[in-house]
C-alpha positions as CSV (number, residue, x, y, z in Angstrom):
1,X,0.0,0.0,0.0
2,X,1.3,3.6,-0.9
3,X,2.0,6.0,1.5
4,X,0.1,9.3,1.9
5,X,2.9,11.2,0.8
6,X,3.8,9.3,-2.7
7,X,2.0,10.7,-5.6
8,X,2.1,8.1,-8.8
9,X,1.3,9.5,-12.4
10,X,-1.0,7.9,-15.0
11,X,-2.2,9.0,-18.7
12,X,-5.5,7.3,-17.9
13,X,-7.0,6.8,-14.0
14,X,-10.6,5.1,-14.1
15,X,-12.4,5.4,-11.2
16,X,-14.8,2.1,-10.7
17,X,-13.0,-1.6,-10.8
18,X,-16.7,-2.4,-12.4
19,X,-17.2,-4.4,-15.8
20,X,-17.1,-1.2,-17.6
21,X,-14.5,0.3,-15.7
22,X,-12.7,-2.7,-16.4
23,X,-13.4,-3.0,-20.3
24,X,-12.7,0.5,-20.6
25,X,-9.0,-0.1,-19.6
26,X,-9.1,-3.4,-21.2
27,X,-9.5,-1.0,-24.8
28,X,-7.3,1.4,-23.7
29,X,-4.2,-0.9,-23.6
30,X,-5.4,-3.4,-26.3
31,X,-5.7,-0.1,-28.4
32,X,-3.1,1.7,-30.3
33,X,-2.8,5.6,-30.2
34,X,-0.2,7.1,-32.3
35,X,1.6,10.7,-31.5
36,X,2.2,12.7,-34.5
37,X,6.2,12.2,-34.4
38,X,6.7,9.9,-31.7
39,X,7.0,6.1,-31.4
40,X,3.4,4.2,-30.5
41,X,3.1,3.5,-26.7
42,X,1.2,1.8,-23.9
43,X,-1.0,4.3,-22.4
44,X,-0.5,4.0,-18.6
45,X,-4.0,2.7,-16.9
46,X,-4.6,3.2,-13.3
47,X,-8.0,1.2,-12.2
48,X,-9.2,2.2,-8.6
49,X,-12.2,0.8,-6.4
50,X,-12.9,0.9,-3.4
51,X,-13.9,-2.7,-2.9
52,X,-11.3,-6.2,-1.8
53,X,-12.9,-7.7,-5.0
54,X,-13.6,-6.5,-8.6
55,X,-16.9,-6.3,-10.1
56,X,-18.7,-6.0,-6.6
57,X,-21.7,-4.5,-6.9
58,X,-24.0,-4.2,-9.8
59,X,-21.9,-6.9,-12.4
60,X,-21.6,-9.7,-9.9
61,X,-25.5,-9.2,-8.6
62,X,-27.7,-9.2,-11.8
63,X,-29.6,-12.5,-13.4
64,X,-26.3,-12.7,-15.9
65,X,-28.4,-12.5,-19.1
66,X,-26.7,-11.6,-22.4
67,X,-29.4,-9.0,-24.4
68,X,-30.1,-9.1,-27.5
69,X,-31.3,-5.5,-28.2
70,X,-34.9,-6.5,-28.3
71,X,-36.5,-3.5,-26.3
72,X,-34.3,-0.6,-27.0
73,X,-36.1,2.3,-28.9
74,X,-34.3,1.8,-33.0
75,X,-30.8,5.1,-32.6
76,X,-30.6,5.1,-28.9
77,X,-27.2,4.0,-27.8
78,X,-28.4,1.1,-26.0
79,X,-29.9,-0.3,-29.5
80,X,-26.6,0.7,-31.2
81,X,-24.2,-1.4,-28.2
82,X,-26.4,-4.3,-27.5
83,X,-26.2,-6.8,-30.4
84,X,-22.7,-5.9,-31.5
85,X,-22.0,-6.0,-27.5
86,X,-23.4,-9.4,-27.5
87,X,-21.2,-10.7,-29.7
88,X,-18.4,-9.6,-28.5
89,X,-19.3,-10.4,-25.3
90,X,-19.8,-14.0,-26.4
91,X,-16.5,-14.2,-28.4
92,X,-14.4,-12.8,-25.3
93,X,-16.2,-16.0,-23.3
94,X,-15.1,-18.6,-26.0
95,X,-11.3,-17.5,-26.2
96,X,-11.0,-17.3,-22.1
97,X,-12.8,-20.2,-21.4
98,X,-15.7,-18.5,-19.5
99,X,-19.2,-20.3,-19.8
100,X,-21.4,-18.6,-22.2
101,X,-24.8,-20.0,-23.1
102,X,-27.1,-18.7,-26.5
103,X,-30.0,-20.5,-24.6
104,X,-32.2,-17.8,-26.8
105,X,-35.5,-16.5,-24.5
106,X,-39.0,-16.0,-25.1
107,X,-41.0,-12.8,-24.3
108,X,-44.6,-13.9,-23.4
109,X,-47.9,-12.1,-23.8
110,X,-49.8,-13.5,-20.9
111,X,-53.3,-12.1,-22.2
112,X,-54.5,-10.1,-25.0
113,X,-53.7,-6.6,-23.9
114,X,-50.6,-6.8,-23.8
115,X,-50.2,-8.2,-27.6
116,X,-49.7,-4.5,-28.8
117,X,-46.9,-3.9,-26.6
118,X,-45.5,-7.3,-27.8
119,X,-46.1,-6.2,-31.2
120,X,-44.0,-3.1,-30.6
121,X,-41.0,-5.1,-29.3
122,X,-40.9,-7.0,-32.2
123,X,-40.8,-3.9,-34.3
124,X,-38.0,-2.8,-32.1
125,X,-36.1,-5.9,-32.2
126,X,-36.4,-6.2,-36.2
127,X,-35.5,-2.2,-36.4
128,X,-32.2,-2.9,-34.6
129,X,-31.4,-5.9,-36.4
130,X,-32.2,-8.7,-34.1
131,X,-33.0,-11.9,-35.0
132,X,-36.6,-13.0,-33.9
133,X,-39.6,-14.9,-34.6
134,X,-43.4,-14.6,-33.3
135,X,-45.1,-17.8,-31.8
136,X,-48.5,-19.0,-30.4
137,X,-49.2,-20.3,-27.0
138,X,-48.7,-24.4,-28.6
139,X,-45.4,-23.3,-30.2
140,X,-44.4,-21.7,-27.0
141,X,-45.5,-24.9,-24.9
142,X,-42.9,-26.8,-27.4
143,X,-40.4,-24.3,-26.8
144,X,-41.3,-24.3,-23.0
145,X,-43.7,-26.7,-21.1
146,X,-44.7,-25.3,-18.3
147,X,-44.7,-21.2,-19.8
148,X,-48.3,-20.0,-20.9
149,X,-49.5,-17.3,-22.6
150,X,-51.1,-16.3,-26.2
151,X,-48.5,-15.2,-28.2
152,X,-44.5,-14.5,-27.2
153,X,-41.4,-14.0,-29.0
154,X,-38.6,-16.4,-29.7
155,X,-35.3,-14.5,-29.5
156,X,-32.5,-16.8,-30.3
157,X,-29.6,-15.0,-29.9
158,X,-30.2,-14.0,-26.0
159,X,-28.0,-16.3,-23.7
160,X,-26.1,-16.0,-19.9
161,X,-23.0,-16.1,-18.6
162,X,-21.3,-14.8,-15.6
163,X,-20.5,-11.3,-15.5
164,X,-18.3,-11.8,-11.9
165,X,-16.1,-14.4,-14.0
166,X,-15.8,-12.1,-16.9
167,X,-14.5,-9.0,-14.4
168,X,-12.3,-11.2,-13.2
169,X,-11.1,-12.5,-15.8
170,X,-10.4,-8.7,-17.6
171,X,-8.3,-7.8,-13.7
172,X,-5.8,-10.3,-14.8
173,X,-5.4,-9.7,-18.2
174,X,-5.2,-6.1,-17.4
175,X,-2.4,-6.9,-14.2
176,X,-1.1,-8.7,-17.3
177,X,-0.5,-6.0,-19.5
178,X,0.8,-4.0,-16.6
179,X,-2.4,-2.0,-15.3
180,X,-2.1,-1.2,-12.0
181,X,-4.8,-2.0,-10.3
182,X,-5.8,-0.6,-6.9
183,X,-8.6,-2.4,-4.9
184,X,-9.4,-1.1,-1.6
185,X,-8.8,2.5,-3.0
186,X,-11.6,4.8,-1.9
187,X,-11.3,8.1,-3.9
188,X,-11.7,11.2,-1.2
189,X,-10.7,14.3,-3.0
190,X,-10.1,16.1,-6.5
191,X,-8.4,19.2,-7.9
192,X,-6.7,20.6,-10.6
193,X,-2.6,20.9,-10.9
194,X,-2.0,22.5,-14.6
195,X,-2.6,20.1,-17.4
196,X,-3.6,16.8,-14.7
197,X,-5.7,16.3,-11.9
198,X,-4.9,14.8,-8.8
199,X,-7.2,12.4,-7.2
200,X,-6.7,11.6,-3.5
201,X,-7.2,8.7,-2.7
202,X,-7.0,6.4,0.6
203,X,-3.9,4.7,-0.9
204,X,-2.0,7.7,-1.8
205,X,-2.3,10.4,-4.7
206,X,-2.6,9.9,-8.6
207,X,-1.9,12.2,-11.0
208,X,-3.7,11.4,-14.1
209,X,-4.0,13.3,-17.3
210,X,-7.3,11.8,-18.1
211,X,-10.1,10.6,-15.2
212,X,-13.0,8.4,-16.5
213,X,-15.5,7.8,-13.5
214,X,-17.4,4.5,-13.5
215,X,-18.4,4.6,-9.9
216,X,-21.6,3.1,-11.1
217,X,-24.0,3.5,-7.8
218,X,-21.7,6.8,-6.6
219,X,-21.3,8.4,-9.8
220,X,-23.1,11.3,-9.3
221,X,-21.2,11.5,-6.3
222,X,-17.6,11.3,-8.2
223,X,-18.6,13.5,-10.4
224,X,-19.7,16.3,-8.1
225,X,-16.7,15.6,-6.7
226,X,-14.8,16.7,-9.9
227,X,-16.4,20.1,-10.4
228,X,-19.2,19.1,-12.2
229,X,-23.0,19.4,-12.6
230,X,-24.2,16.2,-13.4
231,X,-27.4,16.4,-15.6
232,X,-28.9,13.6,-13.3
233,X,-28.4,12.0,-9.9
234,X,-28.7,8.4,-8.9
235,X,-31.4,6.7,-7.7
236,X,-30.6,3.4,-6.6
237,X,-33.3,0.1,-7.2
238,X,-32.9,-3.1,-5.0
239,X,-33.9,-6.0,-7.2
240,X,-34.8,-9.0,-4.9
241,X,-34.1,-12.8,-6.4
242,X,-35.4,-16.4,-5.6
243,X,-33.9,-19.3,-6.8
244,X,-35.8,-22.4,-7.3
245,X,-34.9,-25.9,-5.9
246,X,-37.1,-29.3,-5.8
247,X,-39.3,-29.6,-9.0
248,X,-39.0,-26.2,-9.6
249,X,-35.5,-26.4,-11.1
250,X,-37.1,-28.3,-13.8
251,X,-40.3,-25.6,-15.1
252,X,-37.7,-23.5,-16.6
253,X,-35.7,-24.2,-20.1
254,X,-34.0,-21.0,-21.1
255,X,-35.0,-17.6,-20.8
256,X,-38.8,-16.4,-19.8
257,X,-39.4,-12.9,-19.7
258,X,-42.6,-10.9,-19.5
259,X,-43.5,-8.2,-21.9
260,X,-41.8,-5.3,-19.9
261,X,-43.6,-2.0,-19.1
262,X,-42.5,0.9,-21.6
263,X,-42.9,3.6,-18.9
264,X,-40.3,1.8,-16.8
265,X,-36.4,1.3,-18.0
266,X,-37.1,-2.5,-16.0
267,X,-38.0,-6.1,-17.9
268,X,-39.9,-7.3,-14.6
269,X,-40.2,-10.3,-12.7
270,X,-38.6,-13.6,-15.5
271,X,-37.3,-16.6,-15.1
272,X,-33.3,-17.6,-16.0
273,X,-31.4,-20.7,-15.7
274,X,-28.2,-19.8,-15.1
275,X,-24.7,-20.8,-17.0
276,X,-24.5,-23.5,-13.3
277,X,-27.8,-24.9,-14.1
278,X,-29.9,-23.3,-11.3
279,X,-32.8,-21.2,-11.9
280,X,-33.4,-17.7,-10.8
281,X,-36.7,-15.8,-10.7
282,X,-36.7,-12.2,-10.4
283,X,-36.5,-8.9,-9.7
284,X,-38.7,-6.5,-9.0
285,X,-38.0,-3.0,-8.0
286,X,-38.0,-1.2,-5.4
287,X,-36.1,2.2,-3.9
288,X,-32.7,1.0,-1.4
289,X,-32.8,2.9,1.3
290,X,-29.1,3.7,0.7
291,X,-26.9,3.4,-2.1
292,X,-25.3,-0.1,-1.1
293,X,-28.8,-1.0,0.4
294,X,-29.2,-4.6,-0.8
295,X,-32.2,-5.4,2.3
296,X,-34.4,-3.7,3.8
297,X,-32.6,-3.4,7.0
298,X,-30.1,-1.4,5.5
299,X,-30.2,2.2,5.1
300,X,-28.7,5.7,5.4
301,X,-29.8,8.9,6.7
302,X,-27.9,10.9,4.4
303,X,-29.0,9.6,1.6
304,X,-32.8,9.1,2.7
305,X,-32.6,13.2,3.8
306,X,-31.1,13.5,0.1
307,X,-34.3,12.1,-1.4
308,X,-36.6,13.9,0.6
309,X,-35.1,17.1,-0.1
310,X,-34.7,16.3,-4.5
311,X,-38.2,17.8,-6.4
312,X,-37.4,15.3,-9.2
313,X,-37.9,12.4,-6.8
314,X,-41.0,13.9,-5.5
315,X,-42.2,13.8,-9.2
316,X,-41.1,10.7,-9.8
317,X,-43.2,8.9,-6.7
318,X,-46.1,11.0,-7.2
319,X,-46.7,10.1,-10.8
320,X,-46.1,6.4,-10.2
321,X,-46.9,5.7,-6.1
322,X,-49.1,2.8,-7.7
323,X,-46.4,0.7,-9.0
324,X,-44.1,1.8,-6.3
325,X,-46.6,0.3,-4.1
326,X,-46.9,-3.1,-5.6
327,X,-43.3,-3.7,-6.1
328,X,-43.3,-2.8,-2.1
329,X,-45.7,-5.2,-1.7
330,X,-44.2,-7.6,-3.5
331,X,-40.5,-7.3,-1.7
332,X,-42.5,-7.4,2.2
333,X,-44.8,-10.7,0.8
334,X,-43.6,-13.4,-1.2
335,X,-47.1,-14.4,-2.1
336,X,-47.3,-12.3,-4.7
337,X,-44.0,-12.6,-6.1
338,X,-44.5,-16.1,-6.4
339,X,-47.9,-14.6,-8.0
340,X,-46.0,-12.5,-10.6
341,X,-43.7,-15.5,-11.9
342,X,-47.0,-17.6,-11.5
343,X,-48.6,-15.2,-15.1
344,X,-45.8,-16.6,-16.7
345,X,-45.3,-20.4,-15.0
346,X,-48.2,-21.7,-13.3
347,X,-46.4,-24.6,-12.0
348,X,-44.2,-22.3,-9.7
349,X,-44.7,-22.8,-6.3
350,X,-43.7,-20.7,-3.6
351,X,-42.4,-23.5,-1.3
352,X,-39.7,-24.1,-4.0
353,X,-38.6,-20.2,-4.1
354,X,-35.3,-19.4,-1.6
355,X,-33.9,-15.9,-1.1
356,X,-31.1,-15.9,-3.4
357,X,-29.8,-11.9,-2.8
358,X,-30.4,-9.0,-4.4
359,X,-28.8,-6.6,-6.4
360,X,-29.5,-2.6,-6.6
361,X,-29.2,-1.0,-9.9
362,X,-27.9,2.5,-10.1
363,X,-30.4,4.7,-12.3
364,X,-30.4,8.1,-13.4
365,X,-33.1,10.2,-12.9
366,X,-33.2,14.0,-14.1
367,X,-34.2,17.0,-12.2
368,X,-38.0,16.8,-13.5
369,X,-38.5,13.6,-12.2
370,X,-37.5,11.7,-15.8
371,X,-36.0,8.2,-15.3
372,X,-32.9,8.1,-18.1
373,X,-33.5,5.4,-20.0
374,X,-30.3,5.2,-22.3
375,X,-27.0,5.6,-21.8
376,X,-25.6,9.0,-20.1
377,X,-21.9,10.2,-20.7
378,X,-20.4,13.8,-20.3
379,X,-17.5,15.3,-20.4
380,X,-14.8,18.1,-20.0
381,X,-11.0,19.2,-20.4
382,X,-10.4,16.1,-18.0
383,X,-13.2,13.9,-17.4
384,X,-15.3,11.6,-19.1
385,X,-18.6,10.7,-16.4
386,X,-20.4,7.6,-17.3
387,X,-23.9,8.4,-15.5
388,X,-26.1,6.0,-16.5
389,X,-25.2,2.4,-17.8
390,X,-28.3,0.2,-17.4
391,X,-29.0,-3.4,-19.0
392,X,-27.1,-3.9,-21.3
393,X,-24.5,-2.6,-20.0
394,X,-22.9,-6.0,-18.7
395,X,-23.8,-7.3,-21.9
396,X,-22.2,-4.6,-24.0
397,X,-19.6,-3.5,-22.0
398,X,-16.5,-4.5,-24.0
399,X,-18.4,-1.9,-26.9
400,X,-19.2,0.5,-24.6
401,X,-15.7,0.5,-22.7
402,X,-14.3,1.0,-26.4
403,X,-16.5,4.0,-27.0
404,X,-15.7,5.6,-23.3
405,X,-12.3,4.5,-24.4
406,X,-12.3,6.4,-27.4
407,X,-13.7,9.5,-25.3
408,X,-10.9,9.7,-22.9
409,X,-7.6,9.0,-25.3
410,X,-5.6,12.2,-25.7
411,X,-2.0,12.3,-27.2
412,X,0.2,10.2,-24.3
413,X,3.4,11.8,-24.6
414,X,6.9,10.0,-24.7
């Protein structure tokens, strides 16, 4: 560990060990950036977090599904990484051994009303190039036994892996290459020396030319931090899992997913068999109590003061108290979570559903009370904030990581 008093220099300091912190100094060293008039060289990469492990939070504690860019509206940035990400992502699996199913997934229309919103997906989905078919309730049976519902979509190209494995696997390719890497770092402080900035940090300064900020659930935090405004702060959603055991383990094939909500950025309750063969069923939503909150008995004052004081929150709950109320409701009783996955798989049965942790997804919401639903990136003389990077960003994050990548390279001098 560095002393307080040692300052270490880097051309690139990313502040989030993350997935896409990660795959964003995985691109900057696999990449080449040429000087006018000097020999090419190795950008030097400095990844901090403040965590023992990589990948902590939000990439080790989702349902591990690789997305297909089905639901993404046709020129938002989530259509344009997903089903290029996807590929990539399963490519990188194949060459470093990591388990990667294309178990493909079905998106089922429960009852009538919802065959318009299905029918929009599918013109989503075709729009941004993905490969799909519609089927009926029989065809569905075929696909999956015990799923019902009157019409769903077949989505081949959707699969799972495990996102922990993947972050871990890009640390040691990156210690390879001769990243540092600094885990328990907590950054504390930021200013401005000339042509760097200096980030203070619990392990000792850095001064970095370039700072990219992938603090995922503290962004907004980092980035006020920095000097700057962000355009949205975070609002962090706990998403609750079950996994199934007994004769539950054997009502799910692949992938079953409800046909999401388009006023909400979240797919809803489905059903995943995982790349080990178990199956999870969840999440729902629901607003942490603090920004690490994965259960209900933890929470902060600060950051419960922080939301009662921010108009855009108030907006937010006002316009949809409802659904807050029956996600709630489903977190405090079972009952009806096992009710939820029940509209998709009758069969389910709640004495077969375990707690299998949670996970709490850091999303953007703007002043006015406007959940982002697409990616959010700004930037100045000597940052580049990622703000928002929702599903797919696990999925896409060797594209995205490129493109943030591509946003923070300046000349590295000699």
């Amino acid at each position: 560990m560095r002393s307080a008093e040692m300052t270490a220099t880097s051309d690139v300091t990313i502040v989030g060990g993350g997935i896409v912190g990660l795959a964003t100094a995985y691109a900057l060293v696999r990449g080449q950036t040429t000087v006018p008039g000097k020999p090419r060289r190795q950008p030097a990469v400095t990844v901090i977090d403040k965590e023992q492990d990589w990948g902590t939070h939000q990439t080790a504690r989702n349902s591990g599904v690789i997305h297909s860019g089905l639901y993404y509206p046709p020129g938002s940035s989530k259509a344009r990484f997903a089903r290029a990400g996807a590929e990539a992502m399963y490519e990188f699996c194949a060459e470093q051994g990591i388990p990667a199913q294309r178990t493909g997934k079905v998106v089922v229309a429960t009852s009538r009303p919802h065959l318009p919103r299905l029918a929009e997906l599918a013109r989503r989905g075709r729009a941004n190039g993905v490969r799909l078919s519609e089927i009926d309730g029989a065809e569905l049976r075929e696909r999956e036994p015990h799923a019902r519902g009157v019409k769903a979509l077949l989505v081949p190209d959707a699969g799972i892996t495990d996102f922990a494995a993947v972050a871990r696997r890009l640390a040691a390719i990156l210690q390879a290459e001769g990243v540092e890497l600094r885990a328990n770092t907590e950054l504390r402080g930021v200013h401005r020396e000339s042509s760097s900035v200096v980030l203070s940090t619990t392990t000792g300064d850095i001064r970095t030319r370039r700072a990219v900020n992938c603090a995922g659930l503290h962004s907004d935090v980092v980035a006020r931090m920095a000097g700057s405004i962000p355009p949205a702060r975070i609002l962090p959603f706990r998403g609750e899992y079950f996994h199934a055991t007994g004769s539950g383990r054997d009502l799910v094939r692949s992938l079953i997913y409800p046909v999401p909500n388009p006023a909400f950025p979240f797919l809803g309750v489905h059903l995943t068999r995982t790349v080990d063969g178990s199956v999870h069923i969840g999440p729902n939503a629901v607003p942490a109590l603090a920004r690490e909150g994965y259960d209900w008995r933890t929470w902060s004052a600060a950051h419960l003061r922080s939301l009662a004081r921010d108009r855009g929150l108030r907006t937010l709950a006002r316009k949809y108290w409802r659904t807050g109320a029956g996600e709630i409701a489903r977190s405090a009783f079972t009952p009806m979570f096992v009710r939820a996955a029940q509209e998709l798989v009758p069969e389910v049965r709640g004495r077969d559903l375990h707690p299998a942790g949670s996970g709490v997804r850091a999303q953007a919401v703007t002043s006015d009370g406007t959940l982002v639903d697409d990616f959010l990136f700004t930037e100045d003389e000597h940052w580049v904030h990622v703000l928002n990077a929702p599903s797919p960003a696990a999925t896409a994050s060797l594209l995205i990581g490129r493109d943030i990548a591509a946003r923070a390279s300046s000349p590295w001098s000699g």
